[in-house]
C-alpha positions in Angstrom: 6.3 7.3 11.8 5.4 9.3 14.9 6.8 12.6 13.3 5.3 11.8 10.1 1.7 11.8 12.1 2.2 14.8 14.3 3.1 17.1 11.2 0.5 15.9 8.9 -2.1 16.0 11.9 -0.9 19.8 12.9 -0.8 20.4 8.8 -4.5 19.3 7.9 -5.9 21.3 11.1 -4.2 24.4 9.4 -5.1 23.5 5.9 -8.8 22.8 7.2 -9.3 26.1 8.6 -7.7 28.4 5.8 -9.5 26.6 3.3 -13.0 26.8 5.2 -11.9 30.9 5.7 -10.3 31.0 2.2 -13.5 29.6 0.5 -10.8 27.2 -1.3 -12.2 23.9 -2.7 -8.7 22.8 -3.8 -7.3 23.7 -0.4 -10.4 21.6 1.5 -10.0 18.4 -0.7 -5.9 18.7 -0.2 -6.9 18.3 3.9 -9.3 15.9 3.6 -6.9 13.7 1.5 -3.9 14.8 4.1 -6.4 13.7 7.0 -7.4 10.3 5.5 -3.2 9.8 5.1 -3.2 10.6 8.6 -5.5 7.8 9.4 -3.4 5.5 7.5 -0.9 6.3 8.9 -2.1 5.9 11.9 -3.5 2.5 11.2 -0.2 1.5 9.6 1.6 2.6 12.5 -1.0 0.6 14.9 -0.6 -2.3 12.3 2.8 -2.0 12.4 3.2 -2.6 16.3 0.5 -5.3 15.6 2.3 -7.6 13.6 5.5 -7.3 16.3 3.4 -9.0 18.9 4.7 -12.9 19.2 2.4 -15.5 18.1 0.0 -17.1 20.3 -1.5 -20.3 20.5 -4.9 -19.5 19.2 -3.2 -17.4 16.6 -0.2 -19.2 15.5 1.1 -16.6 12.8 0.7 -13.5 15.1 -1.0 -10.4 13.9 0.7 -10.2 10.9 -2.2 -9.8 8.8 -3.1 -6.8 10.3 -1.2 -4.9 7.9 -2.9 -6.3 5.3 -6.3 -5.0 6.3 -5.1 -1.6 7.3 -3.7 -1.4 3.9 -7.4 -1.9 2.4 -9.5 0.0 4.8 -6.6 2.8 4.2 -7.6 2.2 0.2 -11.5 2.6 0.9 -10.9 5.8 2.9 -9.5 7.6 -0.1 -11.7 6.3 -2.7 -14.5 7.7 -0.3 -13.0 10.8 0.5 -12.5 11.6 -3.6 -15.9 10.6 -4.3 -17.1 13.6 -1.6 -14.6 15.9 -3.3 -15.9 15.1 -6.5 -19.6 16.1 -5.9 -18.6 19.2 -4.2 -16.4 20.1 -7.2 -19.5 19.6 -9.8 -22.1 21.5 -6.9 -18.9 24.7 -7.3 -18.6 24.5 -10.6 -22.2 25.3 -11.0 -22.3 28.0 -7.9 -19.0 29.5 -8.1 -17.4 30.8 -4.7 -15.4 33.5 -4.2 -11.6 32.2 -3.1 -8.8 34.0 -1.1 -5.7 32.8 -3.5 -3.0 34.5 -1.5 -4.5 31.9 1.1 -4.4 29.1 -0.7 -0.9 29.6 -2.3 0.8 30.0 1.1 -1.0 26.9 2.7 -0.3 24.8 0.2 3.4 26.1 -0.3 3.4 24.6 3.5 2.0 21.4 2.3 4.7 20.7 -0.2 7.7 21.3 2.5 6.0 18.9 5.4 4.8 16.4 2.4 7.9 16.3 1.2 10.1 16.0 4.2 7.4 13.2 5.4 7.7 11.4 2.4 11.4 11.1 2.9 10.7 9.2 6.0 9.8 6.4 4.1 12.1 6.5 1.3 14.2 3.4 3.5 11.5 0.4 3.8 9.5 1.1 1.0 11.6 -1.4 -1.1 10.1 -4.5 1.1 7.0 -3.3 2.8 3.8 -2.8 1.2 2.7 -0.2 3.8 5.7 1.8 4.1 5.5 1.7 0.1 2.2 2.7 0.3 3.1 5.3 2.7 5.6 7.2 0.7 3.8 7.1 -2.4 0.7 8.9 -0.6 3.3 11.2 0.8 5.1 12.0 -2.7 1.8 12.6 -4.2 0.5 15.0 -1.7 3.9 16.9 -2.3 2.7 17.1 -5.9 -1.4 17.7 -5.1 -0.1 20.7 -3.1 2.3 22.1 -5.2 -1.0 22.0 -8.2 -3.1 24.2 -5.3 -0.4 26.4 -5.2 -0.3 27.2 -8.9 -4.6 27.4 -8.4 -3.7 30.0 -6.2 -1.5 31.7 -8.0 -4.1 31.6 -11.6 -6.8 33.0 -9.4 -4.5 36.3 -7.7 -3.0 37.0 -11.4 -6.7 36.6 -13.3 -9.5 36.1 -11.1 -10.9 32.7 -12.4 -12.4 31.3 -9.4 -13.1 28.4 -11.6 -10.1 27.2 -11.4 -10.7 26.2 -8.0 -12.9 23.6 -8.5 -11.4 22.1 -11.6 -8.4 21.8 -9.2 -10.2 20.0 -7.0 -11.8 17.5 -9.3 -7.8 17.1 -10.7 -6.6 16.6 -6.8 -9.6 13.8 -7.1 -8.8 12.1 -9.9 -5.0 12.0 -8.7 -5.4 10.8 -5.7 -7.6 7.8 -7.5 -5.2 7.0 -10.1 -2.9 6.9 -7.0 -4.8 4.6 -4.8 -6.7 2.2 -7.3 -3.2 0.5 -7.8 -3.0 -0.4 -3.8 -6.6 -0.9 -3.6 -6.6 -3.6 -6.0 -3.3 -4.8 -4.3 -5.1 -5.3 -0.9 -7.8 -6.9 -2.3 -5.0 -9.7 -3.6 -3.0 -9.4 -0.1 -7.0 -10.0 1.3 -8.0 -13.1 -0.2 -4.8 -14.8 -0.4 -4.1 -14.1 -4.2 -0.2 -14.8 -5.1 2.1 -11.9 -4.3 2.9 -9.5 -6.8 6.9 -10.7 -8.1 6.2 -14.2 -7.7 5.5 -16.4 -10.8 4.2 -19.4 -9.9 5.6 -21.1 -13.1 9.1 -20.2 -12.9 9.1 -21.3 -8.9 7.9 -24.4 -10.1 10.6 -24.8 -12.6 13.2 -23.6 -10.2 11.9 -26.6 -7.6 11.4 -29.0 -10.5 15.5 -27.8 -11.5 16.7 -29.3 -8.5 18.9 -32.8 -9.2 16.7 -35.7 -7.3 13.5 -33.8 -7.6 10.9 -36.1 -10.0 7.9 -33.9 -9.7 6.5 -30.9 -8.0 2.9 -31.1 -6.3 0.4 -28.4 -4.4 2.3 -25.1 -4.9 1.0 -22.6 -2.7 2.1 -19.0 -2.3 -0.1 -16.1 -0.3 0.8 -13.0 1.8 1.5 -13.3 5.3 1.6 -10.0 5.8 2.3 -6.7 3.6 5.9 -7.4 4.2 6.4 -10.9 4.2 5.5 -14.3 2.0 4.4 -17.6 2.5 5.0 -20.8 0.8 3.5 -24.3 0.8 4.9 -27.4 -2.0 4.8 -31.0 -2.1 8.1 -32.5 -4.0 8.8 -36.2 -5.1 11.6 -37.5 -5.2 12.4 -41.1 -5.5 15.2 -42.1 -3.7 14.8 -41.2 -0.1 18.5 -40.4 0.8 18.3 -37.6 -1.4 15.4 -36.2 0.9 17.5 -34.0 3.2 19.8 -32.5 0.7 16.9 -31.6 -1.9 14.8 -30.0 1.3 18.3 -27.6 2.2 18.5 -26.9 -1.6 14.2 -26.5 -2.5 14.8 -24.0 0.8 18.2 -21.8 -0.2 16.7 -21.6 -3.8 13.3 -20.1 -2.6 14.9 -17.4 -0.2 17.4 -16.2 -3.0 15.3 -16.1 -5.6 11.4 -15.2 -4.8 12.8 -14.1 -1.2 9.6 -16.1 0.5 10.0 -16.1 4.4 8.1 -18.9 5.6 8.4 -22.1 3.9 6.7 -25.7 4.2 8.3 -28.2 2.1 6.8 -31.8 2.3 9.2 -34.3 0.7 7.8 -38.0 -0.4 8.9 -40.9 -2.8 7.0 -42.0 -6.0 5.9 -44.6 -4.0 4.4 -43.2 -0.7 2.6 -40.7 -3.3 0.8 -43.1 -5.3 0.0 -45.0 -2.7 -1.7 -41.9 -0.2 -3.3 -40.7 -3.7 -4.7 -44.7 -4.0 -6.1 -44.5 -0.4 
């Protein structure tokens, strides 16, 4: 993740100041989208070490959650950062400015090289980690924002439609919103403890209830941890109490192979001690 950082970091500096030179609205919304992923990745990366740290006793599960909130604020920052683009876009389209496209094309041609090869960084955990998913999509998608500026670039050397800087810039926008609504709405679940994307709350019910010995199943609960891992809380009667162990090994092997949850609390009771706590 360090390498990812430093060459977006030295990247955006370069972008920033050819596009401020250049005149280049496309150019300066590709930075300021390459700068906000440098802050999440920065906060991922500080998340990241974060939710490493051993648990405490004041907090019991760690900083996991950290990742979670990184993940939104990271969400936010883009959404702002288009909505800034957006109304500079409209302001050009009205006032056109002249634009360097040589400039912009060889920036940009940069941009889709270091995107690309940082993207590829997170091609390995993105499979089972929210952020590093979230990560390499940004990545990708900057690889493909770029590569748009470049053909801007190349419309404005061969014809001289400055306008086409602008309307590139409101496209780079609306990509990077398209983009990012998806994870925003994801860490707004991940936030307020919503069930994880994958899980079906109905079929892990079924699965439990499935289970020979296993008479009912009570208080399902299933939230995020962290971006990476799961949580799982269920209440399971069954009757004959020498069953107890061997249901609890089986309600536990069947969770972890098929819904993959990582932390599990399985309370087991008979018909009897049920009605009874439900009577008191």
């Amino acid at each position: 993740m360090a390498i990812g950082v430093g060459l977006n970091a030295l990247f955006v500096s370069v972008e920033l100041g050819t596009g401020w030179w250049a005149g280049s609205l496309a150019l300066l919304a590709d930075a300021g989208h390459n700068a906000g992923d440098v802050v999440g990745l920065l906060l991922a990366w500080g998340a990241h070490a974060l939710a490493q740290r051993p648990p405490t006793r004041r907090y019991t599960w760690g900083f996991r959650r950290s990742t979670i909130y990184a993940a939104l604020f990271n969400s936010l920052l883009l959404l702002a950062g288009c909505g800034a683009i957006l109304w500079e876009a409209v302001h050009r389209m009205r006032t056109p400015v002249p634009t360097i496209g040589v400039a912009m094309i060889a920036v940009a041609a940069a941009g889709v090289v270091i995107n690309t090869l940082t993207a590829l960084l997170f091609m390995r955990g993105r499979k089972h980690d929210a952020n590093l998913r979230a990560a390499f999509l940004h990545m990708a998608a900057d690889a493909a924002v770029s590569a748009g500026v470049v053909v801007a670039g190349i419309v404005i050397v061969l014809t001289g439609w400055t306008w086409v800087d602008p309307v590139v810039g409101m496209l780079v926008a609306i990509v990077i919103i398209v983009g990012t609504w998806d994870l925003f709405r994801e860490s707004i679940d991940l936030a307020i403890d919503a069930v994880p994307r994958g899980i079906n709350t109905e079929e892990v019910t079924k699965i439990l209830a499935g289970i020979p010995g296993v008479a009912a199943v009570h208080n399902l609960h299933c939230w995020s941890v962290s971006t990476a891992e799961k949580a799982l809380t269920v209440h399971l009667i069954v009757p004959e109490a020498t069953e107890h162990q061997r249901v609890l090994e089986e309600a536990s092997a069947q969770l972890q192979q098929y819904v993959s949850i990582n932390h599990t609390t399985i309370q087991i009771a008979s018909a009897a001690s049920h009605e009874q706590r439900d009577r008191s």
